[in-house]
N, C-alpha and C positions, 0 to 999 in steps of 0.2 A: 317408204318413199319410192320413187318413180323417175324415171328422167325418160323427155321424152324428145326428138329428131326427125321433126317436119322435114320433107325433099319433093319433088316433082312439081313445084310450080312455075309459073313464067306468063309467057305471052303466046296465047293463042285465038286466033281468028273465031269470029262466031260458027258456031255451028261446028266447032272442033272439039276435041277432045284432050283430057287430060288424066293420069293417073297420079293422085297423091299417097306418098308414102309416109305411114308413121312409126320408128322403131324403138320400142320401149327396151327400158334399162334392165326390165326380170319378165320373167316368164308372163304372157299375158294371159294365161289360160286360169290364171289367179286372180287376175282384176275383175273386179264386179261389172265394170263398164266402161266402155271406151267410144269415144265420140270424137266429130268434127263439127267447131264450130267455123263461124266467119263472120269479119268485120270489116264492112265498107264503110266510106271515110263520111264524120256526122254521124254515124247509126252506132244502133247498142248491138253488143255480140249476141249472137244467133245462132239457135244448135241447127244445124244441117242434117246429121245422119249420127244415131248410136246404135251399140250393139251391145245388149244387156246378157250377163248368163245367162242360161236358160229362156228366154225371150228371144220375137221374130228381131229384126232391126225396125228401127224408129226412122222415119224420113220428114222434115219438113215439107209441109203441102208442095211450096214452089221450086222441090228436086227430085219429089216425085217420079218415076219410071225414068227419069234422067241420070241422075247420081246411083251408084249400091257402093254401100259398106262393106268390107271383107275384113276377116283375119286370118293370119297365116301362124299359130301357134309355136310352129318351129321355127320359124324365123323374127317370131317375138314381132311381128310388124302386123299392124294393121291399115289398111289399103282404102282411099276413097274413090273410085274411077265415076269420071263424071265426061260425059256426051252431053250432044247437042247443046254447049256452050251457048251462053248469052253473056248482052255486055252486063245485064244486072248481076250474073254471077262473079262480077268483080270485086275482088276480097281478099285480105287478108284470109287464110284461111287457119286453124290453130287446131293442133288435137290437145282430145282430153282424157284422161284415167282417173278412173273413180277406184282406187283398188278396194273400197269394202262399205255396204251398206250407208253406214253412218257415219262414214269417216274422210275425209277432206278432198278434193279433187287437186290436181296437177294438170299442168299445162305447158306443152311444146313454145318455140320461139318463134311459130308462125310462118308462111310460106304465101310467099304474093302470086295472086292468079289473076291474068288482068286479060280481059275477054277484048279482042279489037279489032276493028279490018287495017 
């Protein structure tokens, strides 16, 4: 198992920026895969950005050259910094760890990022 501790979100103006942080319960350099999803209010959750072993990072089309994924292994946290904010990037945002191939994913308790003038 996994526990994970979504931080960094809030309210920020368009065209701003924001860093989300994810800090997982064990070492992350052993999980298969870790990701950020989001869900805005009516819609189905959405992956955003993962980072697989061995694998470049994964970005949804519409955070493209906007959003990057990072991991910091020694600090057991994995990071999503996201520029040039828009209001559709208003979301719940939620991480994920997949710690092994075939086997179950885990989920953070979410972080509100609300894009506004």
């Amino acid at each position: 198992q996994v526990q994970l501790a979504e931080s960094g979100g809030g309210l920020v103006q368009p065209g701003g920026s924001l860093r989300l942080s994810c800090a997982a319960s064990r070492r992350i350099s052993s999980i298969y895969t870790m990701g950020w999803y989001r869900q805005a209010p009516g819609k189905h959750r959405e992956l955003v950005a993962s980072i697989t072993f061995g694998s470049n990072p994964n970005y949804a089309d519409s955070v493209k050259g906007r959003f990057t994924i990072s991991r910091d292994n020694a600090k057991n946290t994995v990071f999503l910094a996201m520029n040039s904010l828009k209001p559709e990037d208003t979301a719940v945002y939620y991480c994920n760890a997949v710690p092994s191939v075939a086997g179950p994913g885990y989920w953070g308790q979410g972080t509100q990022v609300t894009v506004s003038s």
